[in-house]
C-alpha positions as a Markdown table, in Angstrom:
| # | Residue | x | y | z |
|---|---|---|---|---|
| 1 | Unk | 35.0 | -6.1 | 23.8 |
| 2 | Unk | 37.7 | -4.5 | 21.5 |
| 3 | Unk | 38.6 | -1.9 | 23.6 |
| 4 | Unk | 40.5 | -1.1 | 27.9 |
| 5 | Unk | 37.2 | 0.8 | 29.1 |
| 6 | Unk | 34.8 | -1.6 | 31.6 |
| 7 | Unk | 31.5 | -1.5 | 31.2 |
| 8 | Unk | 28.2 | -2.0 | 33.4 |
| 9 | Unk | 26.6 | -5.8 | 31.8 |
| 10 | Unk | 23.1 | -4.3 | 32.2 |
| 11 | Unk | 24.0 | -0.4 | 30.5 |
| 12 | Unk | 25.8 | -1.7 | 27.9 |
| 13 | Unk | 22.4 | -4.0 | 27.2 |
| 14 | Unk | 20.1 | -1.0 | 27.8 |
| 15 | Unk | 22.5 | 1.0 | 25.2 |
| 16 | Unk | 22.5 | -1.6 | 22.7 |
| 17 | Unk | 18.6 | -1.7 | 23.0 |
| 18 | Unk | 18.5 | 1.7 | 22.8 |
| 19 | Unk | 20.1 | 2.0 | 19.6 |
| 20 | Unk | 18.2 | -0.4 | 18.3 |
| 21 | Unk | 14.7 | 1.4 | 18.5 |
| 22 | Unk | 16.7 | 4.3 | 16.6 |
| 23 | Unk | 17.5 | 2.2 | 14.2 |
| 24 | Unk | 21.0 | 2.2 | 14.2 |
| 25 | Unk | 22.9 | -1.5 | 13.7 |
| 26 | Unk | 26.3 | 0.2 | 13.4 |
| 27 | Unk | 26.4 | 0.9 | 17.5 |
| 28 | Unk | 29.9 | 2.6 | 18.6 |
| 29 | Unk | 31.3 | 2.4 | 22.0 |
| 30 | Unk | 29.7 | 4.8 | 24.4 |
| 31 | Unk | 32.8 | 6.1 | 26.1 |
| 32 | Unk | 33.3 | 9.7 | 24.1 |
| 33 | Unk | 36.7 | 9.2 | 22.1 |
| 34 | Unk | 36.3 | 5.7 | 22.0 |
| 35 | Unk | 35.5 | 5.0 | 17.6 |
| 36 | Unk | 35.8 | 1.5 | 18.0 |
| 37 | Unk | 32.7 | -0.3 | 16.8 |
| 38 | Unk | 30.7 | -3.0 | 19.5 |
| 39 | Unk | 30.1 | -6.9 | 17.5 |
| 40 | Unk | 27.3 | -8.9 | 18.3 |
| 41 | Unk | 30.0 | -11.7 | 18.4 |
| 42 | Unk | 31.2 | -10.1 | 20.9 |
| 43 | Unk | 28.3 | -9.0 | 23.0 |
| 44 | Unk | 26.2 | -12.3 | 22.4 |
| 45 | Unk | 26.7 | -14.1 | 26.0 |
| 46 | Unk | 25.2 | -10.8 | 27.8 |
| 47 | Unk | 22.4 | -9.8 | 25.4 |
| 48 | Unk | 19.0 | -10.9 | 25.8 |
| 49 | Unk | 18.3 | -13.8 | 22.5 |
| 50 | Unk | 15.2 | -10.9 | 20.5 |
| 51 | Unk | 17.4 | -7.8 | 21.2 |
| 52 | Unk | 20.8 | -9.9 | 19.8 |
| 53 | Unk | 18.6 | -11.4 | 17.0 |
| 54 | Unk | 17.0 | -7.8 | 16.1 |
| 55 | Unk | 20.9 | -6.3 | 16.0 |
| 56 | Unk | 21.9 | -8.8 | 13.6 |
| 57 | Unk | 19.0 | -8.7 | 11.1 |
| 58 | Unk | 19.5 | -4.9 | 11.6 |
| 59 | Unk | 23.1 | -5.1 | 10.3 |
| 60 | Unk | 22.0 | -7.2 | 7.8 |
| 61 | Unk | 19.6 | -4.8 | 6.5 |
| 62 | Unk | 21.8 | -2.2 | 6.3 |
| 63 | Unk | 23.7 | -4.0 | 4.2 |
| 64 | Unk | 21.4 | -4.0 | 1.3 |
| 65 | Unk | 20.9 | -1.2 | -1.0 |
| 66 | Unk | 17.5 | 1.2 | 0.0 |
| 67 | Unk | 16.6 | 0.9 | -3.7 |
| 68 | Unk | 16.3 | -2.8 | -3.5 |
| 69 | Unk | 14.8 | -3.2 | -0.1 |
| 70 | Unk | 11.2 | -3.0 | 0.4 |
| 71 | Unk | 8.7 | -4.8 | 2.8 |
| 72 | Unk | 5.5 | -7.2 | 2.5 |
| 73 | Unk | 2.9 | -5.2 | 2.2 |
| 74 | Unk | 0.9 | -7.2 | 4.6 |
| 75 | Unk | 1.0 | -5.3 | 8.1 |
| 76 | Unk | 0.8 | -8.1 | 10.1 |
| 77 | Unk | 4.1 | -10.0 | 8.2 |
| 78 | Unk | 5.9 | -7.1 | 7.3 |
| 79 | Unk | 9.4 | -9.2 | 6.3 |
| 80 | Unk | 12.2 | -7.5 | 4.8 |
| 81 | Unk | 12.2 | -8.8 | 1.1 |
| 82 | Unk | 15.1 | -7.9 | -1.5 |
| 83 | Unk | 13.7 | -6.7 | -5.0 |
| 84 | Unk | 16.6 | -8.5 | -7.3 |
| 85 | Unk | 15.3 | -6.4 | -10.4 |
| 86 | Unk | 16.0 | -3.1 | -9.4 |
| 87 | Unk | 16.9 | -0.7 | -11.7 |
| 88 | Unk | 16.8 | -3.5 | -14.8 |
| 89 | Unk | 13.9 | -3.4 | -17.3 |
| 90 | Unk | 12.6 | -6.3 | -16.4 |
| 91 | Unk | 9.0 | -6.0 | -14.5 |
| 92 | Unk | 7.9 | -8.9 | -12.3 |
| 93 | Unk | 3.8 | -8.0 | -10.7 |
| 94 | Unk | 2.3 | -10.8 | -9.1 |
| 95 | Unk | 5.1 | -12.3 | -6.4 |
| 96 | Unk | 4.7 | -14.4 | -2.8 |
| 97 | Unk | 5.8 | -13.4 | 0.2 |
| 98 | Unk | 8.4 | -16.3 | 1.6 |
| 99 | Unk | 7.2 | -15.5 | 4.4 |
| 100 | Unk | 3.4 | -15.3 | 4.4 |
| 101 | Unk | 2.9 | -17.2 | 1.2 |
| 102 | Unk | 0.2 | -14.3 | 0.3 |
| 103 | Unk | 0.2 | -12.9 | -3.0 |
| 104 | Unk | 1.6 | -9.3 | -3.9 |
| 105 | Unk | 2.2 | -6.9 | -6.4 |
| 106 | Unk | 5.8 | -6.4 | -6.8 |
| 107 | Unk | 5.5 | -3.5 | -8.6 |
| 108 | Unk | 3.1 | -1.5 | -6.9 |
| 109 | Unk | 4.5 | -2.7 | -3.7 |
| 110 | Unk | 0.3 | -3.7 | -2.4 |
| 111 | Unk | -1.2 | -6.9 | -1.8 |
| 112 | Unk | -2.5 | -8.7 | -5.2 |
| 113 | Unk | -5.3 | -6.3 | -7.5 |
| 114 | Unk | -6.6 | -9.3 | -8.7 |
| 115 | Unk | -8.3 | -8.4 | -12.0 |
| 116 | Unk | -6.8 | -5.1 | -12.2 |
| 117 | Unk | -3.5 | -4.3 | -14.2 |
| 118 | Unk | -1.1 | -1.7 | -12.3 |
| 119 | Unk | -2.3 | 1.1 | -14.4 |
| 120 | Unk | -5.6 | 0.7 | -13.2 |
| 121 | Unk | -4.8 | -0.1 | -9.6 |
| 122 | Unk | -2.7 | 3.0 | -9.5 |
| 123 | Unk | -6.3 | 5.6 | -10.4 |
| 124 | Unk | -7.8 | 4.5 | -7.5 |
| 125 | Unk | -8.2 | 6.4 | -4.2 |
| 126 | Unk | -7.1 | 5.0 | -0.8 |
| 127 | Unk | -10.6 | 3.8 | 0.1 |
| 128 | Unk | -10.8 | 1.5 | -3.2 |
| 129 | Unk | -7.5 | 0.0 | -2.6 |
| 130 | Unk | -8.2 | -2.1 | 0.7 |
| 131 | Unk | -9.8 | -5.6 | 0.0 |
| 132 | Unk | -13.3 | -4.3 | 0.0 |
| 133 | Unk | -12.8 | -1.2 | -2.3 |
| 134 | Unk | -11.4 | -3.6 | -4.8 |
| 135 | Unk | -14.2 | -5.9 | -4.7 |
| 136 | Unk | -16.8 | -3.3 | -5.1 |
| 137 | Unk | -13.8 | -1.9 | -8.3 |
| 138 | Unk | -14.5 | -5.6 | -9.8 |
| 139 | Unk | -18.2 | -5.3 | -9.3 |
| 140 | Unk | -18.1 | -1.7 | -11.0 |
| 141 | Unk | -15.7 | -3.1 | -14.3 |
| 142 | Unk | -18.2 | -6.4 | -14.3 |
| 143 | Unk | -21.2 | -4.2 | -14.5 |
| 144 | Unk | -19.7 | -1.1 | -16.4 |
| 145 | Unk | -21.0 | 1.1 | -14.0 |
| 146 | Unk | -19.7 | 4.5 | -14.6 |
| 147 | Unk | -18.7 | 7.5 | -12.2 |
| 148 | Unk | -21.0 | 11.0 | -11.5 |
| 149 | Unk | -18.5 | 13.8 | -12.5 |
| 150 | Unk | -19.7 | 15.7 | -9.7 |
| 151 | Unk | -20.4 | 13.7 | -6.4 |
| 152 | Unk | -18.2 | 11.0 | -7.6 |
| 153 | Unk | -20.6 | 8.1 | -6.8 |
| 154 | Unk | -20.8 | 4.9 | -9.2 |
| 155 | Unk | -23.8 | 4.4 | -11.2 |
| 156 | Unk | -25.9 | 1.6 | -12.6 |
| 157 | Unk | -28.7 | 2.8 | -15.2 |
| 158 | Unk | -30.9 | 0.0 | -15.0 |
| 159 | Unk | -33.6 | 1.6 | -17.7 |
| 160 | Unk | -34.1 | 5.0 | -19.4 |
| 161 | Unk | -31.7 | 7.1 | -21.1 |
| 162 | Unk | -28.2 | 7.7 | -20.9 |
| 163 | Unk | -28.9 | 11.4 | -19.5 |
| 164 | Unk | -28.3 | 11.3 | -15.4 |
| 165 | Unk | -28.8 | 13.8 | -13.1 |
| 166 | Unk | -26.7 | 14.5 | -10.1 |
| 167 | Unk | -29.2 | 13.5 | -7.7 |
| 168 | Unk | -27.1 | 15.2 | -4.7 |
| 169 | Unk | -26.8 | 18.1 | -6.3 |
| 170 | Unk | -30.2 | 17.9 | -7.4 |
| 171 | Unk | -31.2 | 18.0 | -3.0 |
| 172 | Unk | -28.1 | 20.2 | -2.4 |
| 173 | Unk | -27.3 | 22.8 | -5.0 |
| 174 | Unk | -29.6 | 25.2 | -7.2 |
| 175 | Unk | -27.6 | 24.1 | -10.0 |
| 176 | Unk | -28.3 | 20.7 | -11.2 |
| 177 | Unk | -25.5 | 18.6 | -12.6 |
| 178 | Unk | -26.6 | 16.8 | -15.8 |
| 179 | Unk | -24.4 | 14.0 | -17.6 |
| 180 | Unk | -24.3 | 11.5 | -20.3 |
| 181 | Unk | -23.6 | 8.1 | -19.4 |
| 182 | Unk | -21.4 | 5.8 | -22.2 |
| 183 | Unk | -24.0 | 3.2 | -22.7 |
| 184 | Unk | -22.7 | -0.7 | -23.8 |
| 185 | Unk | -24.0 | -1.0 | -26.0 |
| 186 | Unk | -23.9 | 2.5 | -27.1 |
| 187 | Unk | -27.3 | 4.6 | -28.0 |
| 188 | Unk | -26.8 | 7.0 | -31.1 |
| 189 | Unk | -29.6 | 9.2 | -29.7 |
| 190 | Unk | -30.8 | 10.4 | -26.3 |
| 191 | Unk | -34.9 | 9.5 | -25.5 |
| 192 | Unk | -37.2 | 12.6 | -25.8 |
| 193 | Unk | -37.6 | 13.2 | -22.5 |
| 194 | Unk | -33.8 | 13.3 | -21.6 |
| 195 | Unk | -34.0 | 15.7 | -18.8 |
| 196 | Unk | -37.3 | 14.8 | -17.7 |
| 197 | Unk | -37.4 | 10.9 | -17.8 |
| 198 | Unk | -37.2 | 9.1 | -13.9 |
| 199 | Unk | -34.7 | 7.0 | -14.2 |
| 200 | Unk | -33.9 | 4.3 | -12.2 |
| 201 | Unk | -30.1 | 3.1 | -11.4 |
| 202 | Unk | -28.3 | 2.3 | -8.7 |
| 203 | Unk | -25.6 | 4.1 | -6.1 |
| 204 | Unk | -22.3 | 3.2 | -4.9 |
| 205 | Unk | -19.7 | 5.0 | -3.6 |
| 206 | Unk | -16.8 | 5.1 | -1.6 |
């Protein structure tokens, strides 16, 4: 193996493994003094075929620069993928996974915001970003439903005014939170009974 010190078949597996799951490829020997380095080459007729496979796409890895090495964002495909456009100007979004074959968003290193740009993507909380949230995000550009200020729930104003009222505040709090809503198209003047009127629109929240 390089080296005059004899080794146990079934420790020098269980050390190699070892070092593995600490993510180390670059495994010295383990005799204290010894600086020589052990080669899957080397080590391939004793090593079980996943743990010698895991070593060498583990040196391999290493071998490529942490700002060019990111993963599919998809947890249950998670391959190593090499981003060839770091630090250049370029900017590449929507990309497939060569392993998967699902779509991605190289930039923002998440699976595709269809309908979103990156800038948009990037405002919205952890809850809106799984597959759901961003379906319900589509429904709230489609609709131009707008955001309470206070309780952070999405509204719809189906009729009435463009005055809202916080209607958890309104159960919760002795001060009432009262906002305008932008209205498409937009209204130059607010009804007469602004802060009175019952107006009926429709909740969402994450």
């Amino acid at each position: 193996m390089g080296c005059n010190h004899s080794y146990c078949k079934n420790c020098i597996v269980k050390y190699i493994s070892s070092k593995l799951q600490e993510n180390i490829s670059r495994i010295l020997y383990p005799v204290t003094g010894c600086n020589g380095e052990l080669e899957p080459q080397n080590c391939g007729s004793i090593l079980p075929n996943d743990v010698f496979v895991k070593w060498g796409d583990a040196l391999c890895e290493s071998m490529i620069l942490v700002s060019e090495r990111f993963y599919c964002p998809f947890k249950d495909c998670s391959a190593l993928l090499i981003d060839e456009c770091a630090g250049e100007n370029k900017v590449i979004n929507q990309s497939e996974c060569p392993e998967c074959r699902r779509l991605f968003c190289a930039k923002c290193k998440v699976p595709w915001h269809s309908g979103f740009v990156c800038e948009e993507f990037d405002k919205f909380n952890n809850d809106e970003r799984v597959i759901e949230g961003l379906q319900l995000m589509q429904l709230v550009k489609n609709q131009e439903w707008q955001r309470c200020p206070s309780c952070r729930m999405y509204v719809g104003r189906s009729e009435g005014c463009a005055q809202m009222k916080c209607r958890i505040s309104l159960s919760t709090s002795s001060e009432v939170v009262v906002w305008t809503a932008t209205l498409y198209p937009p209204q130059t003047t607010l009804c007469e009974n602004a802060l009175g009127v019952d107006i009926q629109f429709v909740r969402f929240g994450l």
